[in-house]
C-alpha positions in Angstrom: 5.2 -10.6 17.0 3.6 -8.2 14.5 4.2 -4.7 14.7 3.4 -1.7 12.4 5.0 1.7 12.6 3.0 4.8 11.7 5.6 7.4 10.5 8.5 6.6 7.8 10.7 9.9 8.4 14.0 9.9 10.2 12.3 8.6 13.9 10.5 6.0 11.9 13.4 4.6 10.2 15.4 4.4 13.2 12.4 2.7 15.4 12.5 0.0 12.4 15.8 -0.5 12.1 15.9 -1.2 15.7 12.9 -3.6 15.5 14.1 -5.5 12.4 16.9 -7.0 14.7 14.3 -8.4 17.0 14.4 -12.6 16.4 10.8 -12.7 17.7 9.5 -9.9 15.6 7.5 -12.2 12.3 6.2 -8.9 10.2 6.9 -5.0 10.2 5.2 -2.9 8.5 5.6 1.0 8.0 2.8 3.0 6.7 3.1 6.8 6.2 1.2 9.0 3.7 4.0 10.2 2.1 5.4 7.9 -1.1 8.5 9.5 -1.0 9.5 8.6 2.7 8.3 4.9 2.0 10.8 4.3 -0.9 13.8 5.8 1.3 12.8 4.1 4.2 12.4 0.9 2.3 15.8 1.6 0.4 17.5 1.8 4.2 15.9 -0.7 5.7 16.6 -3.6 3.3 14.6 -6.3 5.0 11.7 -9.3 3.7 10.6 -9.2 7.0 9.3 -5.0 6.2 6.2 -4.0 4.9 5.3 -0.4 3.3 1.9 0.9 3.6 0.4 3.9 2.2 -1.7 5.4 4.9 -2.8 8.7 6.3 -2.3 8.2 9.9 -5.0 11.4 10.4 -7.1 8.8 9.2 -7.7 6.7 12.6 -10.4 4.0 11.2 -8.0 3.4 8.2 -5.6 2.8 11.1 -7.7 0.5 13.0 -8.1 -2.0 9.6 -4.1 -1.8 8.9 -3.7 -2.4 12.7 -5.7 -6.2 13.2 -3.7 -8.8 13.9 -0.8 -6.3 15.4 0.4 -6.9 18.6 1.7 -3.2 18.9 1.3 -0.1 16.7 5.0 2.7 17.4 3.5 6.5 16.5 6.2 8.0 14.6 4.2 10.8 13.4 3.0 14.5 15.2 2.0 13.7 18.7 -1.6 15.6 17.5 -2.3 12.7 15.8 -1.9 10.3 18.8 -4.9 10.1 20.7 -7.0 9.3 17.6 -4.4 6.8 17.2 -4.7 5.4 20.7 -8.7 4.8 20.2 -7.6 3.0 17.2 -4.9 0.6 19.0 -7.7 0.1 21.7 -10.4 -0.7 18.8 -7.5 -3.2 17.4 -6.6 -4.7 20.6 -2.9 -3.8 20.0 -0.4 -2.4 22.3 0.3 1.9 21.5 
């Protein structure tokens, strides 16, 4: 299972942390726009199985491209952002 996380803050982190301890889960990757957030989160998270992707999550056809091959995309980020994100996750075929 593939899964990508939009959001690295404090709900982000924890949603990973929680997902890294899945057997079945292959790849993870976090995306947020922020460079900052990335490096903590990939400081706390300590995993090979995480990936860290800067990405503007306002940005829903950026999204879409990170999202192929997903099998679900976890919004982390405002809920303002979601429904863009949603057409994107339908687009992608991915569970939102």
């Amino acid at each position: 299972m593939k899964i990508l996380v939009l959001g690295s803050g404090m709900q982000g982190r924890a949603c990973s942390f929680d997902l890294l301890k899945n057997p079945a889960l292959l790849e993870l990757t976090i995306a947020d726009a922020s460079p900052e957030s990335l490096a903590s989160a990939k400081k706390f998270l300590k995993s090979r199985k995480a990936r860290f992707r800067l990405i503007d999550a306002s940005d829903p056809g950026l999204v879409r491209i990170l999202a192929e091959g997903c099998d679900v995309i976890v919004s982390c980020v405002p809920y303002f952002f979601n429904l863009g994100l949603a057409k994107a996750a339908i687009d992608a075929r991915a569970h939102f």
